[in-house]
KOLNUKE-186041 format. One record per residue: residue number from 1; residue in one letter; x, y, z of N, C-alpha, C, O, CB in turn. Coordinates in nm, 3 decimals. Atoms other than C-alpha are relative to their C-alpha. Glycine has a CB too. Layout:
BEGIN
NUM, a, X, Y, Z, X, Y, Z, X, Y, Z, X, Y, Z, X, Y, Z $
...
This chain:
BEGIN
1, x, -0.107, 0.092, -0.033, -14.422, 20.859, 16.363, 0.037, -0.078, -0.124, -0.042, -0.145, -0.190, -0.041, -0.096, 0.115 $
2, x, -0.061, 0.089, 0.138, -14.198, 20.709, 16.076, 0.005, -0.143, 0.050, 0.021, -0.142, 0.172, 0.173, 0.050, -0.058 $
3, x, 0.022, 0.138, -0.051, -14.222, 20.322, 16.134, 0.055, -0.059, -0.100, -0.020, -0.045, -0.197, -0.140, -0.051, 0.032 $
4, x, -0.014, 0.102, 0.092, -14.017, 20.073, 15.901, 0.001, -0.107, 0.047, 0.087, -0.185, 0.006, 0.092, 0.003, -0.070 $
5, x, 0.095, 0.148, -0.018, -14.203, 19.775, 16.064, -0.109, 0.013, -0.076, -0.131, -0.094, -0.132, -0.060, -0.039, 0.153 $
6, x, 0.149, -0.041, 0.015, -14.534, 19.906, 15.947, -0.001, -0.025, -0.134, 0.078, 0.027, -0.213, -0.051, 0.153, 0.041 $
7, x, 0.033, 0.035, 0.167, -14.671, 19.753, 15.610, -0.101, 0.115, -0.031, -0.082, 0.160, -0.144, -0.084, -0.174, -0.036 $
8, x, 0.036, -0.132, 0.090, -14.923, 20.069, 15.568, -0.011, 0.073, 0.117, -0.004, 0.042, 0.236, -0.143, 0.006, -0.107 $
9, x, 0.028, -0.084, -0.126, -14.988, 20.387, 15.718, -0.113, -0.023, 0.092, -0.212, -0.089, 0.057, -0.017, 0.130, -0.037 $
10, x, 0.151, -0.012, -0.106, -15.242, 20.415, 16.003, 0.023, 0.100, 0.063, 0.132, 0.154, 0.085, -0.041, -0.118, 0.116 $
11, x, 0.040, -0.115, -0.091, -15.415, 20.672, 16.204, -0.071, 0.036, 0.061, -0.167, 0.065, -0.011, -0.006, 0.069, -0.019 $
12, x, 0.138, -0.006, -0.082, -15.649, 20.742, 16.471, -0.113, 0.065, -0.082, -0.114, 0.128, -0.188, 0.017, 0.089, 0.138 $
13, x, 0.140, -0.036, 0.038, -16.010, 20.801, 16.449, 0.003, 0.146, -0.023, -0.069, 0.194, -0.110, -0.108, -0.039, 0.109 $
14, x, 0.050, -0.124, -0.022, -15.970, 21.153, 16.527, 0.119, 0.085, -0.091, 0.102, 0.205, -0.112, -0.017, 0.036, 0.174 $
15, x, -0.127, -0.041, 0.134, -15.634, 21.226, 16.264, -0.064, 0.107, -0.060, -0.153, 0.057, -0.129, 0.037, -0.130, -0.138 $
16, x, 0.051, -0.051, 0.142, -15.751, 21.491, 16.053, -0.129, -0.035, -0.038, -0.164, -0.063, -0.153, 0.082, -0.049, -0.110 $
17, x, 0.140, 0.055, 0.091, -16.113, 21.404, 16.054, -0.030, 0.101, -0.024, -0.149, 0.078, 0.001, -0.123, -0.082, 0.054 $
18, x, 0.099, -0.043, 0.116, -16.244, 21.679, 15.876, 0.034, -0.033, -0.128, -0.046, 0.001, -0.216, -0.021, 0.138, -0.008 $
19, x, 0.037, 0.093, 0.102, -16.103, 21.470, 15.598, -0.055, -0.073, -0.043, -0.116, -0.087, 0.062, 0.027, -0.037, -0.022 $
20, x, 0.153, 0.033, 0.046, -16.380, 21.253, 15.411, 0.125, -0.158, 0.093, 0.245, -0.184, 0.086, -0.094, 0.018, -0.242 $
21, x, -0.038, 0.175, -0.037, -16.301, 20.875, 15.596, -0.111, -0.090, -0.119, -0.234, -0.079, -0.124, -0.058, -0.053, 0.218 $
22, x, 0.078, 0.070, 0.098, -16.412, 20.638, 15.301, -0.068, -0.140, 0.109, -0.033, -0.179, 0.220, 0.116, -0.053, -0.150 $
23, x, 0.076, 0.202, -0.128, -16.608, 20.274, 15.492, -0.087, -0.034, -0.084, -0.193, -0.064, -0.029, -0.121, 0.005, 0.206 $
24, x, 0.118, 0.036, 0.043, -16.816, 20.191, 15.193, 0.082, -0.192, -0.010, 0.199, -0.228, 0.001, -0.065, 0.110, -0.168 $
25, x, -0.060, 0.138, -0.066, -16.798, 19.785, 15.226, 0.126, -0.017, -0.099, 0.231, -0.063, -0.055, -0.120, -0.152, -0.004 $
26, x, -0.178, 0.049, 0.105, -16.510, 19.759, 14.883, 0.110, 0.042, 0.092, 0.217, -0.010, 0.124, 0.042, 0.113, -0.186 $
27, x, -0.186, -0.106, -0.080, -16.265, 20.004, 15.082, -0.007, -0.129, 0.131, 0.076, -0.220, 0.135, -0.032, 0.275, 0.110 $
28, x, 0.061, 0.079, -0.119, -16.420, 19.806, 15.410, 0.120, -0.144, -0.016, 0.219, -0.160, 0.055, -0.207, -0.045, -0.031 $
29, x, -0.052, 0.064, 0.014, -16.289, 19.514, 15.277, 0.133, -0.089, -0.057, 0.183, -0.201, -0.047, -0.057, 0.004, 0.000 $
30, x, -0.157, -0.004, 0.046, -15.972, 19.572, 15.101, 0.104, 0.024, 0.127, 0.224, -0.004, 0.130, 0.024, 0.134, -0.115 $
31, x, -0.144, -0.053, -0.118, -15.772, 19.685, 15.408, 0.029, -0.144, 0.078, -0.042, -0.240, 0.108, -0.057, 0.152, 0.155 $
32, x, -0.035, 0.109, -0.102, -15.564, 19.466, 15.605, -0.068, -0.023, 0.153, -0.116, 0.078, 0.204, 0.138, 0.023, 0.023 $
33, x, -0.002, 0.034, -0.156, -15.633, 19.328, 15.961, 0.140, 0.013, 0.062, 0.245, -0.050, 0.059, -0.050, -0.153, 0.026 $
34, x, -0.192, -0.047, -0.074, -15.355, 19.515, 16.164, -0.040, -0.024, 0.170, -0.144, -0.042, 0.233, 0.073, 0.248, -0.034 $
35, x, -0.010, 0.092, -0.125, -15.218, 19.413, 16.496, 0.100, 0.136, 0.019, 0.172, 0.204, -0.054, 0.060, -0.197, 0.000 $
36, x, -0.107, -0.074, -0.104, -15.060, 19.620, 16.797, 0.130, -0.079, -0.025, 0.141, -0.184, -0.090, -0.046, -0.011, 0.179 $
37, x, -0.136, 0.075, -0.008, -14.677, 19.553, 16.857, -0.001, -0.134, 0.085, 0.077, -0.229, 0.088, 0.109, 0.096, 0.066 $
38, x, 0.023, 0.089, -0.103, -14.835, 19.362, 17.120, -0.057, -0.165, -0.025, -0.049, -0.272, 0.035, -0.095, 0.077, 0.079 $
39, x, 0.054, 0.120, 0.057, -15.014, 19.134, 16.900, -0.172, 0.026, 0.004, -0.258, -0.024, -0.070, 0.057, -0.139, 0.093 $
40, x, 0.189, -0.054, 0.043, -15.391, 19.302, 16.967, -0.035, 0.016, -0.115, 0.053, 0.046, -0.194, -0.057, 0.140, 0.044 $
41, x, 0.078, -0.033, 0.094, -15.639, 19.338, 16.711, -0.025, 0.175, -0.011, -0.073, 0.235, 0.084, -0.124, -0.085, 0.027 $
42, x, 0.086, -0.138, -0.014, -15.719, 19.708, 16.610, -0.069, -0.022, -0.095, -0.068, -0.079, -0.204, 0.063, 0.143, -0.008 $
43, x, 0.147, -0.093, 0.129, -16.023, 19.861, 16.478, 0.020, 0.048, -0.109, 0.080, 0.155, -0.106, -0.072, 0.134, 0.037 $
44, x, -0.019, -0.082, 0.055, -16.016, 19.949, 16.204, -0.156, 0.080, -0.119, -0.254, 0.016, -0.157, 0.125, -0.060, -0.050 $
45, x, 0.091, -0.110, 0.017, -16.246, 20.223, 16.052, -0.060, 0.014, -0.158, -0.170, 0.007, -0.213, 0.081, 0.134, 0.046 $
46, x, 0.033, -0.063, 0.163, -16.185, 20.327, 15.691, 0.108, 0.019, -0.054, 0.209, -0.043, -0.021, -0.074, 0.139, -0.019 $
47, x, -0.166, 0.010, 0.037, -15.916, 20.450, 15.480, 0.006, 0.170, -0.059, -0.058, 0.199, -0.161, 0.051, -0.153, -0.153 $
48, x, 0.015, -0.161, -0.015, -15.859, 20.864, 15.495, 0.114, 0.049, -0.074, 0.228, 0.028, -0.032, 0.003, 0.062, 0.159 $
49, x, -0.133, -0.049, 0.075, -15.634, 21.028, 15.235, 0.014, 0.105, 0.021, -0.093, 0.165, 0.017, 0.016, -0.006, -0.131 $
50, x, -0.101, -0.105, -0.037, -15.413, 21.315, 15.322, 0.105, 0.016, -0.102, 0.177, -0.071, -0.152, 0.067, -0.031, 0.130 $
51, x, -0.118, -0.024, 0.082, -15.194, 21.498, 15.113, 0.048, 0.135, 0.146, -0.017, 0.210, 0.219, -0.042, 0.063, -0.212 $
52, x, -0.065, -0.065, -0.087, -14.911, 21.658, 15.322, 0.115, 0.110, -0.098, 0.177, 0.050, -0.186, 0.067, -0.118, 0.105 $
53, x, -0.122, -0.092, 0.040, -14.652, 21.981, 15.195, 0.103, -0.057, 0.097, 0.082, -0.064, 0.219, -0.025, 0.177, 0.020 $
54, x, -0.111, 0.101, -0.091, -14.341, 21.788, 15.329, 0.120, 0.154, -0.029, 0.187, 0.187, 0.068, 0.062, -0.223, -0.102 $
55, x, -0.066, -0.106, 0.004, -14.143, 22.105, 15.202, -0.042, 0.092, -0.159, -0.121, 0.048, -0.243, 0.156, -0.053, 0.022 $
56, x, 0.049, -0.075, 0.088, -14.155, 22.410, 14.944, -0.062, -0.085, -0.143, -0.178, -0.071, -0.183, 0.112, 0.098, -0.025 $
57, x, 0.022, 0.064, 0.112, -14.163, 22.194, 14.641, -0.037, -0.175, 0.012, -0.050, -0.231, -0.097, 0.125, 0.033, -0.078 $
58, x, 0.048, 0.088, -0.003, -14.265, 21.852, 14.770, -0.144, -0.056, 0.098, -0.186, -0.031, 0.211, 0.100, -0.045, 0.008 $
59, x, 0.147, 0.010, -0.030, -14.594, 21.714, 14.802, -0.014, -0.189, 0.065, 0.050, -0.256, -0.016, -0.104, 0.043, -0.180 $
60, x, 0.035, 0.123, -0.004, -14.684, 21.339, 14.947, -0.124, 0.013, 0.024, -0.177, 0.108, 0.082, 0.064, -0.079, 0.080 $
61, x, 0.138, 0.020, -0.051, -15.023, 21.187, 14.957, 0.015, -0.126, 0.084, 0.100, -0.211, 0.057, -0.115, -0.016, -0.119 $
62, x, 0.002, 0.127, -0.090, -15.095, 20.924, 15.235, -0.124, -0.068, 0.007, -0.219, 0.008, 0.025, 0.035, 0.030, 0.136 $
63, x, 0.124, 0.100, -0.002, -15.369, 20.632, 15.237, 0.032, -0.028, 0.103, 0.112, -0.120, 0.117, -0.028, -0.116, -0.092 $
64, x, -0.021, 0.084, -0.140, -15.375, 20.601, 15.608, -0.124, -0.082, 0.035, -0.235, -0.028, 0.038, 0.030, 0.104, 0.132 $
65, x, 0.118, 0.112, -0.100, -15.602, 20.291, 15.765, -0.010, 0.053, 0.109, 0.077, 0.060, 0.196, 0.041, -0.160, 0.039 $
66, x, 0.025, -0.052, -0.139, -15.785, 20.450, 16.017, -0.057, -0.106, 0.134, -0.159, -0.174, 0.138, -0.111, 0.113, -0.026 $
67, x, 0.025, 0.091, -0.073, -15.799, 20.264, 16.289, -0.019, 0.014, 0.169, -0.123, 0.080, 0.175, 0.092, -0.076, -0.037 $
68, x, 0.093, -0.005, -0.123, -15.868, 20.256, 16.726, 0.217, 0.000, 0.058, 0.253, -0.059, 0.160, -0.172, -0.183, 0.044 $
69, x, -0.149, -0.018, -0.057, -15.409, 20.343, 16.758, 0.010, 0.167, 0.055, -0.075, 0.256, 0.053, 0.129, -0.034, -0.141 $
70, x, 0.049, -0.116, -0.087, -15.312, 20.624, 16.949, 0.090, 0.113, -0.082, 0.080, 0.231, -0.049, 0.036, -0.017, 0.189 $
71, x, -0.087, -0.110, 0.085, -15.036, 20.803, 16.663, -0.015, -0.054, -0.132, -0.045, -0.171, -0.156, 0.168, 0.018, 0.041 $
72, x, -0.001, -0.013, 0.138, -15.031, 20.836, 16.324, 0.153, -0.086, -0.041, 0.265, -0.075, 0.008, -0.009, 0.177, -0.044 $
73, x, -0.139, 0.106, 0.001, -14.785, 20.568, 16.185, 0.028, 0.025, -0.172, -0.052, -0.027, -0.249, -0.042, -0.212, 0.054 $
74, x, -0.056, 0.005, 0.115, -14.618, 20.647, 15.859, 0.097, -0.140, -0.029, 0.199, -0.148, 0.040, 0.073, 0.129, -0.007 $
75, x, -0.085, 0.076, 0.053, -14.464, 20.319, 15.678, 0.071, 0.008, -0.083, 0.025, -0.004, -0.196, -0.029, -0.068, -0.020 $
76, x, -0.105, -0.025, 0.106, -14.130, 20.378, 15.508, -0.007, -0.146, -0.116, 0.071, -0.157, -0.211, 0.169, 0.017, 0.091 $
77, x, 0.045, 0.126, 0.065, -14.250, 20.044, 15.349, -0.084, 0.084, -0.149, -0.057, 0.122, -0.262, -0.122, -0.109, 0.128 $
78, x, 0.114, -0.106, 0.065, -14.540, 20.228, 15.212, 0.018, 0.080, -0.103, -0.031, 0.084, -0.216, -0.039, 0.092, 0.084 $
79, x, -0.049, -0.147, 0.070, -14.369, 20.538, 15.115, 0.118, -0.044, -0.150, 0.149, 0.031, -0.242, 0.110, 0.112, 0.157 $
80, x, -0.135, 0.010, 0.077, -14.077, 20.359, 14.906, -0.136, -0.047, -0.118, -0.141, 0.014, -0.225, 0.165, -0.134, 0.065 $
81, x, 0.067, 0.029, 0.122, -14.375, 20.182, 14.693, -0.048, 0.145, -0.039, 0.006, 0.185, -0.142, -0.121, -0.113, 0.017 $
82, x, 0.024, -0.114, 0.094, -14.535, 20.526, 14.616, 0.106, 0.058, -0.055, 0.068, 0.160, -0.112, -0.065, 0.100, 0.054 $
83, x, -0.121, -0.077, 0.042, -14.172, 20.641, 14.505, 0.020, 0.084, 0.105, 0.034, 0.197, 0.057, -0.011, 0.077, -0.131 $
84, x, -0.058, -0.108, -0.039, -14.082, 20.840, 14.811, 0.119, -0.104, 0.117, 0.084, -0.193, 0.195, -0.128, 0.130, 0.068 $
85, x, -0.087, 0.095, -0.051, -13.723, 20.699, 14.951, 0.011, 0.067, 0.124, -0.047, 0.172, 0.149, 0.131, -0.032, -0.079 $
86, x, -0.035, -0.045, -0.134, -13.587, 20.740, 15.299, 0.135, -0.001, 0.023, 0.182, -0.093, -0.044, -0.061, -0.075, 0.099 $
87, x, -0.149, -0.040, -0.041, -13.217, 20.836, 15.427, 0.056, -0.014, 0.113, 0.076, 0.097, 0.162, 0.025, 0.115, -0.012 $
88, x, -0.052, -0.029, -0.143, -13.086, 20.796, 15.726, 0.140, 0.041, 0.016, 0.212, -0.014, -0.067, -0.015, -0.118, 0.083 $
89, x, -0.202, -0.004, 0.034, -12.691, 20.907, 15.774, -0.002, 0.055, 0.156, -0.101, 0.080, 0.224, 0.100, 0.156, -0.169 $
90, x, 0.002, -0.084, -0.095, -12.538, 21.058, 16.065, 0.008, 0.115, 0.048, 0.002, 0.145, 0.167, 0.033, -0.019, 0.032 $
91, x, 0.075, -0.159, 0.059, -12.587, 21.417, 15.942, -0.101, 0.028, -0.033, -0.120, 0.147, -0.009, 0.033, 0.055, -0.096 $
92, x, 0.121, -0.058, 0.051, -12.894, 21.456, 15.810, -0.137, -0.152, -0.018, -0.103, -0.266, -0.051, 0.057, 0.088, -0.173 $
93, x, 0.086, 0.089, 0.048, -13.214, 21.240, 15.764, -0.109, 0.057, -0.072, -0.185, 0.136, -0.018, -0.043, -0.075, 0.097 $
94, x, 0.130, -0.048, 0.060, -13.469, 21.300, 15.484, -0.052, -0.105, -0.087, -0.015, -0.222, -0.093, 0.016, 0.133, -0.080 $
95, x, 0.042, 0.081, 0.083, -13.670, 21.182, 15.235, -0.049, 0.075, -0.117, -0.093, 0.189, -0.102, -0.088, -0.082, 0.057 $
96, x, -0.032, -0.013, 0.084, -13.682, 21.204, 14.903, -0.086, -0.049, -0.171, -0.068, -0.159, -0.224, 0.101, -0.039, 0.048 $
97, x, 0.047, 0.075, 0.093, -13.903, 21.191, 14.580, 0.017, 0.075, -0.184, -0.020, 0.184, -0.229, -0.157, -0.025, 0.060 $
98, x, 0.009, -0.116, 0.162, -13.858, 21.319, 14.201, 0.128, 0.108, 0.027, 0.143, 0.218, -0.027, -0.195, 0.126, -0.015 $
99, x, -0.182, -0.125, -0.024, -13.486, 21.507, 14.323, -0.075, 0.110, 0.115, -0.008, 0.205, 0.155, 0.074, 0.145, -0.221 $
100, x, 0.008, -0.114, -0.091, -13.695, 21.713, 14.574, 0.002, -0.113, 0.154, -0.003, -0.233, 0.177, -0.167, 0.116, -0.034 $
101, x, 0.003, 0.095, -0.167, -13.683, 21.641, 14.977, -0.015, 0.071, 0.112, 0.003, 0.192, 0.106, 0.136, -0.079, 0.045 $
102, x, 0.077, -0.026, -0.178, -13.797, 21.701, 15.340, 0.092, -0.042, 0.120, 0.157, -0.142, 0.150, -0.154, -0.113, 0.031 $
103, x, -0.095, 0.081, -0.162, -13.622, 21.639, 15.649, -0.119, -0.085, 0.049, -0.241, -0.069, 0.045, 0.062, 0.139, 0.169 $
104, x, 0.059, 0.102, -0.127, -13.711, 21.345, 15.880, 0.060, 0.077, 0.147, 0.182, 0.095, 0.147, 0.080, -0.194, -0.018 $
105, x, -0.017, 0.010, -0.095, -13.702, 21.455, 16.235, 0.020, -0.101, 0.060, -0.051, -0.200, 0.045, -0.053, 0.045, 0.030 $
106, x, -0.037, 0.100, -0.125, -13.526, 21.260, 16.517, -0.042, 0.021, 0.105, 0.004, 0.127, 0.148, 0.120, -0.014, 0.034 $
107, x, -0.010, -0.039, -0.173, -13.632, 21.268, 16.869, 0.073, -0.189, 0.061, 0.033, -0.295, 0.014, -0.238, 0.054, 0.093 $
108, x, -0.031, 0.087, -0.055, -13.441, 21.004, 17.074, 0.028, -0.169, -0.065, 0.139, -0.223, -0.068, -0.083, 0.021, 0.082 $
109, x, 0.008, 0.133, 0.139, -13.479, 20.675, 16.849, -0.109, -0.037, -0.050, -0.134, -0.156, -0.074, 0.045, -0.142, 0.032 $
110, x, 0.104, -0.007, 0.135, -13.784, 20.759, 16.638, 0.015, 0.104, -0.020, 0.055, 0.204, 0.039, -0.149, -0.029, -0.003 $
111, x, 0.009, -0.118, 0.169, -13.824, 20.947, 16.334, -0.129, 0.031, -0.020, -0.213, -0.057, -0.039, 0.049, -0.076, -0.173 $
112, x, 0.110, -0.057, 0.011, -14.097, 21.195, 16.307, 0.002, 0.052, -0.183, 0.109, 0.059, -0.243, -0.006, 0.122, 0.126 $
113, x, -0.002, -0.055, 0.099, -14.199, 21.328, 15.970, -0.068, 0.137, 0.030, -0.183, 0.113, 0.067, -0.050, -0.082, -0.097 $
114, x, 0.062, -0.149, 0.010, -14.307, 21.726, 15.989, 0.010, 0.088, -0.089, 0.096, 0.167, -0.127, 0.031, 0.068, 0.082 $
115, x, 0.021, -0.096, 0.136, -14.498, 21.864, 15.719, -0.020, 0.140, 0.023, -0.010, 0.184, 0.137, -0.125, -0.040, -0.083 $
116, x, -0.019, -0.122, -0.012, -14.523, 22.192, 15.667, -0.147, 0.050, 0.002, -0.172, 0.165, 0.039, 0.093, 0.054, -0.104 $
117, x, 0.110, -0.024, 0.024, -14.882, 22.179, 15.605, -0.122, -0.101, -0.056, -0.081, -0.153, -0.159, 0.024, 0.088, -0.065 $
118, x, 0.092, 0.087, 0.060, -15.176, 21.964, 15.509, -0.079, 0.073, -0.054, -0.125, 0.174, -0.002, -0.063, -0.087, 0.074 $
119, x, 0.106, -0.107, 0.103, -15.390, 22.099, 15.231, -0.150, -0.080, 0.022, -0.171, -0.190, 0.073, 0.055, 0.001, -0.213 $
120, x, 0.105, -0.075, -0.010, -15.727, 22.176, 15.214, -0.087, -0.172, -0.064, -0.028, -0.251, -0.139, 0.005, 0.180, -0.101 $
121, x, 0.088, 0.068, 0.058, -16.025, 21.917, 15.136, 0.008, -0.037, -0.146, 0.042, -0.152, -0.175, -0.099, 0.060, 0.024 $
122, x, 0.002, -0.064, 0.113, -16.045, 22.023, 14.792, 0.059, 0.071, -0.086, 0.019, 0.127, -0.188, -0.048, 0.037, 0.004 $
123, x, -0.118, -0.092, 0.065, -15.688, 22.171, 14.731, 0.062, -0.093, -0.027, 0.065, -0.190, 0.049, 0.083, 0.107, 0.074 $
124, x, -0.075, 0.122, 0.119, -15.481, 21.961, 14.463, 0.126, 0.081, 0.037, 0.127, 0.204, 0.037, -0.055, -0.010, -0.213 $
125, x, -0.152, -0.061, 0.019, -15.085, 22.016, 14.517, 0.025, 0.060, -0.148, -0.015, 0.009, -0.253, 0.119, -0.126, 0.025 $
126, x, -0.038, -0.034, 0.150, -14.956, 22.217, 14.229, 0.078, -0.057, -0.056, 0.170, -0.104, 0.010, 0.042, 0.106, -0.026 $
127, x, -0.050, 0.060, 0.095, -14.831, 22.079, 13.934, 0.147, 0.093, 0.025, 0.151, 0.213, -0.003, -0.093, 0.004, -0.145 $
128, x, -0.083, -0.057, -0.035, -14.468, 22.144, 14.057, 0.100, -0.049, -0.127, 0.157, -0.157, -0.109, 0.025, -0.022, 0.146 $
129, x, -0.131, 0.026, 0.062, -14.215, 22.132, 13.753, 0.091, 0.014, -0.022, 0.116, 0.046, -0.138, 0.017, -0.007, -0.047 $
130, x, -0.144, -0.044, 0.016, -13.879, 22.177, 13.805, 0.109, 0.015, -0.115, 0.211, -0.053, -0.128, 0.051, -0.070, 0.070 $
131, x, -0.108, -0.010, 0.107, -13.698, 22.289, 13.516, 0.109, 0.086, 0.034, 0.100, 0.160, 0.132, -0.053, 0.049, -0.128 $
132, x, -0.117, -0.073, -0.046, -13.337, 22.444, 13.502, 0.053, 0.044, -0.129, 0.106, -0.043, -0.197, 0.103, -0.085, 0.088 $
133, x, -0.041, -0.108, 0.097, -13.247, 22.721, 13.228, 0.187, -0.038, -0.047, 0.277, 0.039, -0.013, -0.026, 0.176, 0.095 $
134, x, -0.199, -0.011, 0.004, -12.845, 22.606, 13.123, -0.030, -0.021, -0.168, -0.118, -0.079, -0.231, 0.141, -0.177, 0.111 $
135, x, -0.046, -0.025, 0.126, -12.724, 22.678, 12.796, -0.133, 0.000, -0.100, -0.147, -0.081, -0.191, 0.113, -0.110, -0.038 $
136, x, 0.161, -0.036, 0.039, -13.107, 22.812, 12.688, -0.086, -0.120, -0.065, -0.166, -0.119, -0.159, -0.004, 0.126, -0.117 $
137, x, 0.120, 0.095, 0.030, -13.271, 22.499, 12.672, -0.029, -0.051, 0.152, 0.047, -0.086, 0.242, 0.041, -0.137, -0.118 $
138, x, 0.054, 0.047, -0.109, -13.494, 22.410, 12.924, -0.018, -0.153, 0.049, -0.062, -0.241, -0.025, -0.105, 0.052, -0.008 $
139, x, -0.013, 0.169, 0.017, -13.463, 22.072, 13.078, -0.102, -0.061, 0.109, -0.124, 0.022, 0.197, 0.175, -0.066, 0.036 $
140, x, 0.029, 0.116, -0.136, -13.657, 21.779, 13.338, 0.080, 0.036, 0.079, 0.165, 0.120, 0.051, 0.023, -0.160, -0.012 $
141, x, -0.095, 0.028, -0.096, -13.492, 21.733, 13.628, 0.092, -0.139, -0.003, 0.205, -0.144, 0.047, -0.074, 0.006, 0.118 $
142, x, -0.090, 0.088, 0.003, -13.380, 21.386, 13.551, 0.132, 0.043, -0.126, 0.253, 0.033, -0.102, -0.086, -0.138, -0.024 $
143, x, -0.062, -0.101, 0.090, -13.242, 21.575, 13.210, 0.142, 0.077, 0.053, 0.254, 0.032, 0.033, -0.113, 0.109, -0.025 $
144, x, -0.036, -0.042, -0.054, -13.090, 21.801, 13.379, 0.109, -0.079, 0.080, 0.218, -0.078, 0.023, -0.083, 0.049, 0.029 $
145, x, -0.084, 0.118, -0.088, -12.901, 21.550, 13.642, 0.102, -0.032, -0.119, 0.211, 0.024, -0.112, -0.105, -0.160, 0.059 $
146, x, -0.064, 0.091, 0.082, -12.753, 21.363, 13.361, 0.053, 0.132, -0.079, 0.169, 0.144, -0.042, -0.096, -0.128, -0.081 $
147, x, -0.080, -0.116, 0.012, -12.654, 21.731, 13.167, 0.093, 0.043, 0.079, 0.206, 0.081, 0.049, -0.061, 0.087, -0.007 $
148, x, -0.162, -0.060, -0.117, -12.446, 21.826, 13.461, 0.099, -0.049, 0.029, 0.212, -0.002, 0.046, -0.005, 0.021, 0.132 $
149, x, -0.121, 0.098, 0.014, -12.301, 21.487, 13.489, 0.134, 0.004, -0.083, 0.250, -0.009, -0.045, -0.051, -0.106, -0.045 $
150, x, -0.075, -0.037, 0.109, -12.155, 21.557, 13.143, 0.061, 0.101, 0.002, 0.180, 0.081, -0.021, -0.056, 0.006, -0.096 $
151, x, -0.043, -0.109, -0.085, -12.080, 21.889, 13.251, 0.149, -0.007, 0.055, 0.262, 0.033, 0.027, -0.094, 0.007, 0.114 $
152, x, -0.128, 0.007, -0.091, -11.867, 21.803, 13.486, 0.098, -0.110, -0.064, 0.216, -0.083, -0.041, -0.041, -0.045, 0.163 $
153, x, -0.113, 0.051, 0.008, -11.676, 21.525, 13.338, 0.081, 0.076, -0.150, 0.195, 0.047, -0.188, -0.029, -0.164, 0.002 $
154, x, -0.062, -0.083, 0.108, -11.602, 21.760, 13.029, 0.071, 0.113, 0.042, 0.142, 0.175, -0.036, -0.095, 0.046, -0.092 $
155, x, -0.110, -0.092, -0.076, -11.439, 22.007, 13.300, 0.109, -0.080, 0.022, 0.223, -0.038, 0.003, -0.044, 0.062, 0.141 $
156, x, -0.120, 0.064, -0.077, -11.240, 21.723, 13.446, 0.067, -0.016, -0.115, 0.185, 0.021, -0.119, -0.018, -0.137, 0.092 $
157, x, -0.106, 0.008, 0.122, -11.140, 21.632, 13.077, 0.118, 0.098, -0.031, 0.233, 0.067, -0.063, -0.075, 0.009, -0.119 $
158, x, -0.073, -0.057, 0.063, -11.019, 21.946, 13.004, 0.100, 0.049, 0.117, 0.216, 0.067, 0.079, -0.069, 0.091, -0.086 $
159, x, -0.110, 0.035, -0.078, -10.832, 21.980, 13.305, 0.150, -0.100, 0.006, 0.270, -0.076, -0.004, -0.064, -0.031, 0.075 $
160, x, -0.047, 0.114, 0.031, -10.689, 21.688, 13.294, 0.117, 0.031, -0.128, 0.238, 0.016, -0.111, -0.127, -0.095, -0.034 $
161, x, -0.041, -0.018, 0.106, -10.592, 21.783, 12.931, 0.119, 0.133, 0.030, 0.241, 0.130, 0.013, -0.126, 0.020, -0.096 $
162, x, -0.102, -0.084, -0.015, -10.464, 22.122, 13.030, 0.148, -0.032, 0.118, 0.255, 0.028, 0.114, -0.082, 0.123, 0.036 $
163, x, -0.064, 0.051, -0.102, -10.284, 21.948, 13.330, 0.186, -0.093, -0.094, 0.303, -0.090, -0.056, -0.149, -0.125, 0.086 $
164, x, -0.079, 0.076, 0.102, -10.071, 21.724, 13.032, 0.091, 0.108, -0.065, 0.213, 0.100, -0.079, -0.099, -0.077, -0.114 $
165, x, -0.038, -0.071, 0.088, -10.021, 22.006, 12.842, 0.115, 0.124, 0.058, 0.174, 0.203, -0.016, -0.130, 0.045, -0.060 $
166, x, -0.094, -0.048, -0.088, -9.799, 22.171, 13.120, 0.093, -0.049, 0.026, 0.205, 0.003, 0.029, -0.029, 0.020, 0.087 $
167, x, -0.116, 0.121, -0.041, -9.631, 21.851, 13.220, 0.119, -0.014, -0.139, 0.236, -0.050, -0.136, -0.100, -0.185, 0.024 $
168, x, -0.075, 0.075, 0.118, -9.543, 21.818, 12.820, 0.106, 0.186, 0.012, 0.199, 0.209, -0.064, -0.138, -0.064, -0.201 $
């Protein structure tokens, strides 16, 4: 469940436990004291990291507070500090980190996130680097972005130009 009330993620006891749940007293005592919508106290447990395949080329990791709730609560709070933004429109909803992105599912008026996969104990996302081959130099992706920009307004120029050059 996507949540932008929620200051961090949380997730039941039983989330993904064959992931390691940390509870040594530092972790113990770094986590917040979280409250139902209701205003209850929950349990809370430990703090269980998950990395999720959100799609082919994007990877998130999640620090969920495990705690005594009954769904897994993703905070778009959360997610914007690690760098991953959120979208909403009335076409499409995703989210978004480093130029790659994932759909957000809708059901009714919450937003689900569905990864494609949760990796392995001991499996590291691959070092995913997107480069793009134009005029044989290889570029970043932010690179890249800003090349095409130029790109394109050096088409519109010469448009533009040939556009004059008709009129004259």
């Amino acid at each position: 469940l996507n949540d932008s009330g929620a200051s961090v993620h949380s997730c039941p006891l039983l989330f993904q436990d064959h992931m390691p749940l940390r509870q040594d007293e530092a972790t113990l005592q770094s986590l917040p004291r979280l409250k139902t919508v209701s205003g209850q106290d929950l349990s809370v447990y430990g703090l269980r990291r998950i990395v999720f395949q959100m799609s082919e080329d994007l990877y998130i990791t999640i620090d969920f507070v495990v705690t005594d709730s009954v769904l897994p609560v993703v905070s778009t709070f959360a997610l914007q500090d690690d760098g991953v933004e959120s979208f909403y429109t009335q076409t499409r909803n995703f989210i978004s980190k480093d130029g790659r992105e994932a759909p957000i599912d809708r059901c009714g008026r919450l937003y689900y996130h569905r990864p494609l996969r949760v990796l392995a104990r001991n499996e590291s996302p691959p070092r995913v680097t997107t480069t793009v081959q134009l005029s044989g130099i290889t570029m970043p992706p932010l690179q890249r972005t800003l090349y095409e920009q130029v790109q394109q307004l050096d088409e519109l120029r010469n448009r533009i130009s040939q556009h004059i050059e008709q009129v004259d």
